[in-house]
PDB file as gemmi writes it, atoms N, CA and C in Angstrom:
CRYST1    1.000    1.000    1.000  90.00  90.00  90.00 P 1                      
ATOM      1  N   UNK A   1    -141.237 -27.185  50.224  1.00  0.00           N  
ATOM      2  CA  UNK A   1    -140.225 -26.640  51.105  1.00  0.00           C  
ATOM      3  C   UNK A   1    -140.905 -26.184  52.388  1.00  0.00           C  
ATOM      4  N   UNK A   2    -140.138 -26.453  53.811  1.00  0.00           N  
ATOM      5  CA  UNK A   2    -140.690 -25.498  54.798  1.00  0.00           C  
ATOM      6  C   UNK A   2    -139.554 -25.193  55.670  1.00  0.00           C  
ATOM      7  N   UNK A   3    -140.725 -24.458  56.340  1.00  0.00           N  
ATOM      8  CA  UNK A   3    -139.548 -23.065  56.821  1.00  0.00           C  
ATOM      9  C   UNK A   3    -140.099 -23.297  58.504  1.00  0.00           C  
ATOM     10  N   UNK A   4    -138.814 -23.415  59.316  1.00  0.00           N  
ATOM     11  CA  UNK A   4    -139.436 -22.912  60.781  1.00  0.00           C  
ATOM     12  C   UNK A   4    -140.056 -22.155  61.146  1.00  0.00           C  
ATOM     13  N   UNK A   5    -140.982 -21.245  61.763  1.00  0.00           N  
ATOM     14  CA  UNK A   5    -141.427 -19.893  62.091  1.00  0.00           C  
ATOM     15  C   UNK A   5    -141.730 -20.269  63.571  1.00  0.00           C  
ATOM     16  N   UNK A   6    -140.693 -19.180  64.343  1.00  0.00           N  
ATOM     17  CA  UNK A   6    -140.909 -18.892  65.635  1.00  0.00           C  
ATOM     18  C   UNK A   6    -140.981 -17.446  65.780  1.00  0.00           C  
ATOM     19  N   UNK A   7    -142.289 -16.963  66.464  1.00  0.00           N  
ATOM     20  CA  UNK A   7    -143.210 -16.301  66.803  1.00  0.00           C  
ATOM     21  C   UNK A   7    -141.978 -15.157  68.019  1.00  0.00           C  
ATOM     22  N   UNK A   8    -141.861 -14.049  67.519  1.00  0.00           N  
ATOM     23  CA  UNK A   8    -141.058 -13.495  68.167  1.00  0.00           C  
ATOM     24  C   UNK A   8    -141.024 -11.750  68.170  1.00  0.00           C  
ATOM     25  N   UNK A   9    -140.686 -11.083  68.962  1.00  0.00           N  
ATOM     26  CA  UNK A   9    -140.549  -9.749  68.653  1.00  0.00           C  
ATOM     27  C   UNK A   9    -138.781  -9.459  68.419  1.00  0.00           C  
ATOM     28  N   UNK A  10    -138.518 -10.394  69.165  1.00  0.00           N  
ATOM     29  CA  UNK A  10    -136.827 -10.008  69.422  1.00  0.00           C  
ATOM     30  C   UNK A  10    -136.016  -9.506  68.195  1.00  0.00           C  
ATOM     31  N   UNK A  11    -136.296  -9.717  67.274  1.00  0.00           N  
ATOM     32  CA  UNK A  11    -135.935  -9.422  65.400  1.00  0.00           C  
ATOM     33  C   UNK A  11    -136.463  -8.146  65.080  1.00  0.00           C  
ATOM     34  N   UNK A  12    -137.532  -8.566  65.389  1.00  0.00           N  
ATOM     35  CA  UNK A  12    -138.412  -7.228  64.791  1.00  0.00           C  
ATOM     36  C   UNK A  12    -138.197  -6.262  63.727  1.00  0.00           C  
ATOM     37  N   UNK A  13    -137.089  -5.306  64.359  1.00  0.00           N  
ATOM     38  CA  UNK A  13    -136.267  -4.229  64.153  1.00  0.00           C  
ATOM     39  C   UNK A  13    -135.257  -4.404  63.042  1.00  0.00           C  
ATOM     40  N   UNK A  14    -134.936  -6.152  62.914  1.00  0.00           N  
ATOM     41  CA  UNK A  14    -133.962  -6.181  61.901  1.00  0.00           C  
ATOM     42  C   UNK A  14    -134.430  -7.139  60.684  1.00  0.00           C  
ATOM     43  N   UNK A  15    -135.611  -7.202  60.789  1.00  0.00           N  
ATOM     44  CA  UNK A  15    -136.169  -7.792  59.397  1.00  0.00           C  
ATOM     45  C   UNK A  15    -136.675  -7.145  58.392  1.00  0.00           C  
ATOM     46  N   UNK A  16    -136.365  -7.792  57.607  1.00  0.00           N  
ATOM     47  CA  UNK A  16    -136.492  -7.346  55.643  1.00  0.00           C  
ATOM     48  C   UNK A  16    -137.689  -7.932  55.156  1.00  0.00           C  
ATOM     49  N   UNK A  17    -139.058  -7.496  54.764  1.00  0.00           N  
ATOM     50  CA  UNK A  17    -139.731  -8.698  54.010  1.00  0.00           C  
ATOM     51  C   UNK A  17    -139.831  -7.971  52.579  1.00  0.00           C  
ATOM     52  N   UNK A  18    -139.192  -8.734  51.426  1.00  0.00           N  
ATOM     53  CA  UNK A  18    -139.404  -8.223  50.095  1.00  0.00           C  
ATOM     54  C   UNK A  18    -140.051  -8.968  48.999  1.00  0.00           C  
ATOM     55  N   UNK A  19    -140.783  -8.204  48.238  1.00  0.00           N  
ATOM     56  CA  UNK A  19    -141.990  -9.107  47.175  1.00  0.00           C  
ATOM     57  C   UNK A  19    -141.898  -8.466  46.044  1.00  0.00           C  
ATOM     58  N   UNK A  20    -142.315  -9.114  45.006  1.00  0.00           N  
ATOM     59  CA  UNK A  20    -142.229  -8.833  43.544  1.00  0.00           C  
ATOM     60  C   UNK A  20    -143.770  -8.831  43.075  1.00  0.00           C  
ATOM     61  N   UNK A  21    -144.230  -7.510  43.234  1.00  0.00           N  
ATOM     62  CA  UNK A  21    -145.474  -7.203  43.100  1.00  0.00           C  
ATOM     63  C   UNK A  21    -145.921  -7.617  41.656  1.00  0.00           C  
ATOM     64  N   UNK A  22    -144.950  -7.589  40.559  1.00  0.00           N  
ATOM     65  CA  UNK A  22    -145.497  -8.150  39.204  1.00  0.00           C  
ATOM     66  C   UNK A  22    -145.307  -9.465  38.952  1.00  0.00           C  
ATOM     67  N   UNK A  23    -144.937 -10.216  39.948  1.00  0.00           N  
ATOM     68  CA  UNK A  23    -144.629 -11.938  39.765  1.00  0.00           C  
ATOM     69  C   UNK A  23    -145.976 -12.675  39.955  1.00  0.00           C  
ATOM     70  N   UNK A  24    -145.645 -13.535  39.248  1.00  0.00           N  
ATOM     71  CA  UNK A  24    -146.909 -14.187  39.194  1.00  0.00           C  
ATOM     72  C   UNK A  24    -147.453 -14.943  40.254  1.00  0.00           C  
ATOM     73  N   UNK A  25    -148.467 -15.187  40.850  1.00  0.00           N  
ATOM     74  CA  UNK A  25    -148.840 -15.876  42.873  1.00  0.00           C  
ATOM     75  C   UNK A  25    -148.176 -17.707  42.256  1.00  0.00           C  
ATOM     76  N   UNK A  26    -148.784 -17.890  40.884  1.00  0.00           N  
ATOM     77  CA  UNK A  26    -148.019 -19.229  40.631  1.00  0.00           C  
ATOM     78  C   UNK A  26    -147.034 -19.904  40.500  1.00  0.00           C  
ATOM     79  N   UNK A  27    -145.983 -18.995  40.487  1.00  0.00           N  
ATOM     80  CA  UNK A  27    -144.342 -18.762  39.901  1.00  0.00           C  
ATOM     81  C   UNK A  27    -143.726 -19.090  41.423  1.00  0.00           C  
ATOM     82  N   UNK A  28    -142.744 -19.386  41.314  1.00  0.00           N  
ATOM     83  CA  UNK A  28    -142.170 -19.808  42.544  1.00  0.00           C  
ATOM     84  C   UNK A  28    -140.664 -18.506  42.787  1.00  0.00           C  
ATOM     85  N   UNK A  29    -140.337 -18.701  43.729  1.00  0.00           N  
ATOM     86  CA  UNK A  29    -138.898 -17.804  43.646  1.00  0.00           C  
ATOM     87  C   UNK A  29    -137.329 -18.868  43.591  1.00  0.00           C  
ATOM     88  N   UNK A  30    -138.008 -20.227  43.219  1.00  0.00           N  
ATOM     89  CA  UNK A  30    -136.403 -21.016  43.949  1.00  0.00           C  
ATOM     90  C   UNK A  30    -135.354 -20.893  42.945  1.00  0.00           C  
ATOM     91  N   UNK A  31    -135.984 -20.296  41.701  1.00  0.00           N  
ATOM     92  CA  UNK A  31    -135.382 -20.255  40.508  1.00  0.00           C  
ATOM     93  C   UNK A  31    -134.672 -18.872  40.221  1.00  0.00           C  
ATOM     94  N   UNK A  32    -134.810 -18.111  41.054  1.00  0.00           N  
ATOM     95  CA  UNK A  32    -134.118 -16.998  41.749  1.00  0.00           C  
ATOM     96  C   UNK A  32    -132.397 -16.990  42.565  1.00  0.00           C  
ATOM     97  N   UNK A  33    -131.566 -16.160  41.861  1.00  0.00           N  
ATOM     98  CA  UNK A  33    -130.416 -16.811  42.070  1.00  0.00           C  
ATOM     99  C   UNK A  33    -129.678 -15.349  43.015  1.00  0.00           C  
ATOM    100  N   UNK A  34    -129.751 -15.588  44.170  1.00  0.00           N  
ATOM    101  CA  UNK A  34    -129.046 -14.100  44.582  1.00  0.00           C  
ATOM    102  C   UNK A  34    -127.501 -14.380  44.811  1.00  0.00           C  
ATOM    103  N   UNK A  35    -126.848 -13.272  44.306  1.00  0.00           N  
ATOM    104  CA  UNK A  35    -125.396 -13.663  43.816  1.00  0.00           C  
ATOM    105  C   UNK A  35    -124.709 -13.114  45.301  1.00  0.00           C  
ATOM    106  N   UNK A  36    -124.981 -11.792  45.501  1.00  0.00           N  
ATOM    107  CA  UNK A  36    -124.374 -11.225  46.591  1.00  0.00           C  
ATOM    108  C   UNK A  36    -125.436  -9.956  47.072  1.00  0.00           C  
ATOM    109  N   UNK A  37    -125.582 -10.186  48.857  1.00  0.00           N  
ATOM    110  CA  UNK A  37    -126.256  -8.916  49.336  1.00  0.00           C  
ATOM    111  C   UNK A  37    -125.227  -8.188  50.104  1.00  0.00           C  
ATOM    112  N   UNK A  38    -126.004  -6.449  49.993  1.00  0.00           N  
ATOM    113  CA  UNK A  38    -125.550  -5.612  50.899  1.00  0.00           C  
ATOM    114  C   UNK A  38    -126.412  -4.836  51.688  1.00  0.00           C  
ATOM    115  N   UNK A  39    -126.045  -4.888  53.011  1.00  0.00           N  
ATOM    116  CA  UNK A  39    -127.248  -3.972  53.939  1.00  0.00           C  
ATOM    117  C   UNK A  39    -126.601  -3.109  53.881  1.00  0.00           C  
ATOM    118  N   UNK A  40    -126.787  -1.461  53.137  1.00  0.00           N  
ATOM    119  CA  UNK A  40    -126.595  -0.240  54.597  1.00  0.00           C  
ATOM    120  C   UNK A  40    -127.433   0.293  55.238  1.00  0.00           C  
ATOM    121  N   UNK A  41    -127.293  -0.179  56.544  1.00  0.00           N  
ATOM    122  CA  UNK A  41    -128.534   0.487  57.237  1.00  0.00           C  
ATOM    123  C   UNK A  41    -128.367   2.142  57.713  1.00  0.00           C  
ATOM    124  N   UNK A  42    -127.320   2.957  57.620  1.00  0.00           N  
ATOM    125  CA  UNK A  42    -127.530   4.175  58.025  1.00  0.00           C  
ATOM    126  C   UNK A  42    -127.887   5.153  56.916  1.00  0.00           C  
ATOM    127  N   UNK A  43    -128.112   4.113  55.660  1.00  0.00           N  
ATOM    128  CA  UNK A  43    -128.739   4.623  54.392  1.00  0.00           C  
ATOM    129  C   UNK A  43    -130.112   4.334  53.947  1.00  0.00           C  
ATOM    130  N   UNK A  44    -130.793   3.212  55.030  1.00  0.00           N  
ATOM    131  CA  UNK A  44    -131.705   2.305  54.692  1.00  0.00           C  
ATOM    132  C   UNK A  44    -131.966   2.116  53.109  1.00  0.00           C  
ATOM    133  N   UNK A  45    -130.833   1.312  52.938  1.00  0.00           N  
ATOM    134  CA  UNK A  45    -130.358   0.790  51.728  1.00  0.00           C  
ATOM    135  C   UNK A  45    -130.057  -0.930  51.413  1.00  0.00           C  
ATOM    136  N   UNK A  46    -130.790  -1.518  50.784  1.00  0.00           N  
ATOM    137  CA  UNK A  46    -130.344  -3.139  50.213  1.00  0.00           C  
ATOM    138  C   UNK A  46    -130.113  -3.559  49.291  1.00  0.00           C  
ATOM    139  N   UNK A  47    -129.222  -3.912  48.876  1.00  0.00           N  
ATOM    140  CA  UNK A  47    -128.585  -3.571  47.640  1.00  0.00           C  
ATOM    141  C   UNK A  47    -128.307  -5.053  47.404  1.00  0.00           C  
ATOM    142  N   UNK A  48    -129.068  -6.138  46.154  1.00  0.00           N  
ATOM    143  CA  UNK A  48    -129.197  -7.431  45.688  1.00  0.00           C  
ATOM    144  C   UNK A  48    -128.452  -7.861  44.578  1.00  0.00           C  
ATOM    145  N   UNK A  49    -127.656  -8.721  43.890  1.00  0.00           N  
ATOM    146  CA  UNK A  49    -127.263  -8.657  42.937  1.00  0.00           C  
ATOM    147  C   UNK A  49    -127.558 -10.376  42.491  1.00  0.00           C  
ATOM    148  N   UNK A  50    -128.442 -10.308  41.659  1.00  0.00           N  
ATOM    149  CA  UNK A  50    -128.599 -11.595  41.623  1.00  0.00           C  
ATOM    150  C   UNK A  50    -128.636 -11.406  39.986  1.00  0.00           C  
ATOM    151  N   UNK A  51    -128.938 -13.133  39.671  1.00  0.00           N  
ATOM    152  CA  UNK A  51    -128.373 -14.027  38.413  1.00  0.00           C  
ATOM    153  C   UNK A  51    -129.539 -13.588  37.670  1.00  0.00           C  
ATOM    154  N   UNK A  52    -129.233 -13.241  36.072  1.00  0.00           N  
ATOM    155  CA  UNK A  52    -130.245 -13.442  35.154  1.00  0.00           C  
ATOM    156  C   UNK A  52    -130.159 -14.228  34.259  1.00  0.00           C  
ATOM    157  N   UNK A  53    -131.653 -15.148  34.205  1.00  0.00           N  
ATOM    158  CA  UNK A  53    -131.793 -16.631  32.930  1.00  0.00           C  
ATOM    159  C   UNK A  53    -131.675 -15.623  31.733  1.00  0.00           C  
ATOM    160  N   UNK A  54    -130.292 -15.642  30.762  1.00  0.00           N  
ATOM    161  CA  UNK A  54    -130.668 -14.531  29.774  1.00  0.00           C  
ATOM    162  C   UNK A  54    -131.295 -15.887  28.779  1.00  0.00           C  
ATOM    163  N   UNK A  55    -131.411 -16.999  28.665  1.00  0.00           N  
ATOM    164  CA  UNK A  55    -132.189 -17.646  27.750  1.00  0.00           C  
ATOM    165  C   UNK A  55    -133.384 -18.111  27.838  1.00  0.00           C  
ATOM    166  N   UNK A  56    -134.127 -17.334  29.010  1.00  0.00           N  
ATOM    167  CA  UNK A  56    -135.422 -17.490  29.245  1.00  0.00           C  
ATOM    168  C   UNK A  56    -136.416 -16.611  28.415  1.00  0.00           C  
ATOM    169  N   UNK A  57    -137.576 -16.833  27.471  1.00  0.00           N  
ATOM    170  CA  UNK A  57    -138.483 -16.363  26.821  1.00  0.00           C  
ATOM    171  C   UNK A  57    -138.684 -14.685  26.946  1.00  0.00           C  
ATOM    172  N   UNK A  58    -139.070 -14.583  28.545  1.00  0.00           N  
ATOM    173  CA  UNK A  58    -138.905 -13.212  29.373  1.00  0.00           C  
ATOM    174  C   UNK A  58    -137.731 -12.246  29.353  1.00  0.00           C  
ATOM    175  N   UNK A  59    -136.743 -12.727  29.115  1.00  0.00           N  
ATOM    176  CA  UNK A  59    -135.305 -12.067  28.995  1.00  0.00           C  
ATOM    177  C   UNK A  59    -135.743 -11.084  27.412  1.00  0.00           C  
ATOM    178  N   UNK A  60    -135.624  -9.952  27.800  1.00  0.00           N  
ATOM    179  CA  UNK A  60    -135.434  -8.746  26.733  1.00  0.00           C  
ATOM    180  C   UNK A  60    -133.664  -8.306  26.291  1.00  0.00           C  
ATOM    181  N   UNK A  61    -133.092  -8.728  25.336  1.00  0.00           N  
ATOM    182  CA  UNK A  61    -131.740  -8.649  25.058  1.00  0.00           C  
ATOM    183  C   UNK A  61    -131.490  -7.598  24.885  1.00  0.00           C  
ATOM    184  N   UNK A  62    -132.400  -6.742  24.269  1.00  0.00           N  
ATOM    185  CA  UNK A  62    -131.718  -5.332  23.601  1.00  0.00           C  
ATOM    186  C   UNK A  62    -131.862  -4.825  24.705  1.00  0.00           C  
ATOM    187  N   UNK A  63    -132.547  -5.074  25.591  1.00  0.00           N  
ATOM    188  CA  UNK A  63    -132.697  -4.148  27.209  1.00  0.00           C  
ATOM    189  C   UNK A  63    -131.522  -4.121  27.933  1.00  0.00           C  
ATOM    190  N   UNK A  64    -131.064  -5.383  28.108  1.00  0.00           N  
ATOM    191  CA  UNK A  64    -129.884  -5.948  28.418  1.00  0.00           C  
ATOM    192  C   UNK A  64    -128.510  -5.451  27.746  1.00  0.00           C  
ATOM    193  N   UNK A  65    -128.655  -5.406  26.120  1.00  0.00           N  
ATOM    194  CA  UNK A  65    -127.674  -4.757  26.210  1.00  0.00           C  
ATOM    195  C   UNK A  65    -127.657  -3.104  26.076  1.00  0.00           C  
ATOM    196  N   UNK A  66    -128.629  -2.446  26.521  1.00  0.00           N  
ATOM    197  CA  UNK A  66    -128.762  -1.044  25.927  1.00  0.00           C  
ATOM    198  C   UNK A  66    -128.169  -1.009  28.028  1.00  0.00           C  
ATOM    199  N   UNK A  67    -128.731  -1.836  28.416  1.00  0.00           N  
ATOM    200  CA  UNK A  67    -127.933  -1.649  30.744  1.00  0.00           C  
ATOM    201  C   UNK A  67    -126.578  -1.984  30.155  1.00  0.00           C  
ATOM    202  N   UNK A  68    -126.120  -2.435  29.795  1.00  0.00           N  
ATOM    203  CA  UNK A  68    -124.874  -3.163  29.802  1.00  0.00           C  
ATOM    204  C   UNK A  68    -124.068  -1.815  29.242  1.00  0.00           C  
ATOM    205  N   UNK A  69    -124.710  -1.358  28.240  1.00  0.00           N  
ATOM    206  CA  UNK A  69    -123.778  -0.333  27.302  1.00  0.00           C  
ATOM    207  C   UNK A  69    -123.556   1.234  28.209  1.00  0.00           C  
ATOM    208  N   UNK A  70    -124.837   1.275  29.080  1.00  0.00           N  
ATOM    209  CA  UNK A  70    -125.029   2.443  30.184  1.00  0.00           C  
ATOM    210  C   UNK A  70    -123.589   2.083  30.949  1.00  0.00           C  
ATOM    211  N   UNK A  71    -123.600   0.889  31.537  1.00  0.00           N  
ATOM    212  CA  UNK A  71    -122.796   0.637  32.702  1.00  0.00           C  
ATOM    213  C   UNK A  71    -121.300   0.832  32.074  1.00  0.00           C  
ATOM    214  N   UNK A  72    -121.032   0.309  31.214  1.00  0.00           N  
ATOM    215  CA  UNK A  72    -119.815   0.881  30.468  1.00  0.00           C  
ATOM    216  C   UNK A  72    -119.735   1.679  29.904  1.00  0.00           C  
ATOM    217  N   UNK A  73    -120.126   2.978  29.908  1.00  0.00           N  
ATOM    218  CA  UNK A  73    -120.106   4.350  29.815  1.00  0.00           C  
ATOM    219  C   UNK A  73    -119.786   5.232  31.027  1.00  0.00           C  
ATOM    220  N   UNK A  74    -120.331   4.690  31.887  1.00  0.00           N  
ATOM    221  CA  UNK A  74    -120.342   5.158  33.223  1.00  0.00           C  
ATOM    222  C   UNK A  74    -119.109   4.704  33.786  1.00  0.00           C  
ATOM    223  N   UNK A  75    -118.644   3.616  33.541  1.00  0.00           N  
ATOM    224  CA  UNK A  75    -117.436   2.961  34.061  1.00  0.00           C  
ATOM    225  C   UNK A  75    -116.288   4.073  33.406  1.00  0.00           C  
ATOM    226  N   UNK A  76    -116.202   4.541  31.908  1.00  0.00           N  
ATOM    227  CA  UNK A  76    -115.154   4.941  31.459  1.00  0.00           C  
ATOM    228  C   UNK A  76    -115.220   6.472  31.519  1.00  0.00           C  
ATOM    229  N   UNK A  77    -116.512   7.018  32.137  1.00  0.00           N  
ATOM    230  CA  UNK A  77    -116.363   8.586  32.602  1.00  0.00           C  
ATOM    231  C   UNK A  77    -116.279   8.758  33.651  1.00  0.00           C  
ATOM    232  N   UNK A  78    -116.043   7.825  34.908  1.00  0.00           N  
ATOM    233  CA  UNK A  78    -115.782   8.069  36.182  1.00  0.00           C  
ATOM    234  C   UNK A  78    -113.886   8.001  36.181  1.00  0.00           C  
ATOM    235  N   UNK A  79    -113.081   7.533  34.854  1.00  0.00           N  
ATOM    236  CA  UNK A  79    -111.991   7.425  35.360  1.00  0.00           C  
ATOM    237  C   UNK A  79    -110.964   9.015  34.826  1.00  0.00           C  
TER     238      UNK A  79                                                      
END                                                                             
């Protein structure tokens, strides 16, 4: 894959660079699925919601469902 890169300051101010310090340098990201982003910037806040391979080796289920069971708890004491 390549990428244009033009040499610029004009951005500067509004760029994001983000890394996955425990990923492996061999592993690629294309297999990375981002579902939906949100900037708030008067929160300096980015907020990602992307896809998980739950049938990948790496996928921890009980983790998954012990988040899942949080989030619907939380869902039914906020109403």
């Amino acid at each position: 894959m390549k990428y244009l890169v033009f040499l610029t300051q004009e951005l500067a101010d509004k760029l994001f660079i983000y890394q996955y310090p425990v990923h492996p340098v061999s592993s690629t990201y294309q297999s990375i699925n981002v579902i939906k982003s949100q900037i708030k910037p008067e929160l300096q806040e980015v907020i990602l919601d992307v896809g998980l391979d739950t049938t990948s080796a790496n996928y921890d289920k009980s983790h998954g469902e012990q988040i899942a069971g949080s989030i619907d708890k939380d869902k039914t004491s906020t109403k």
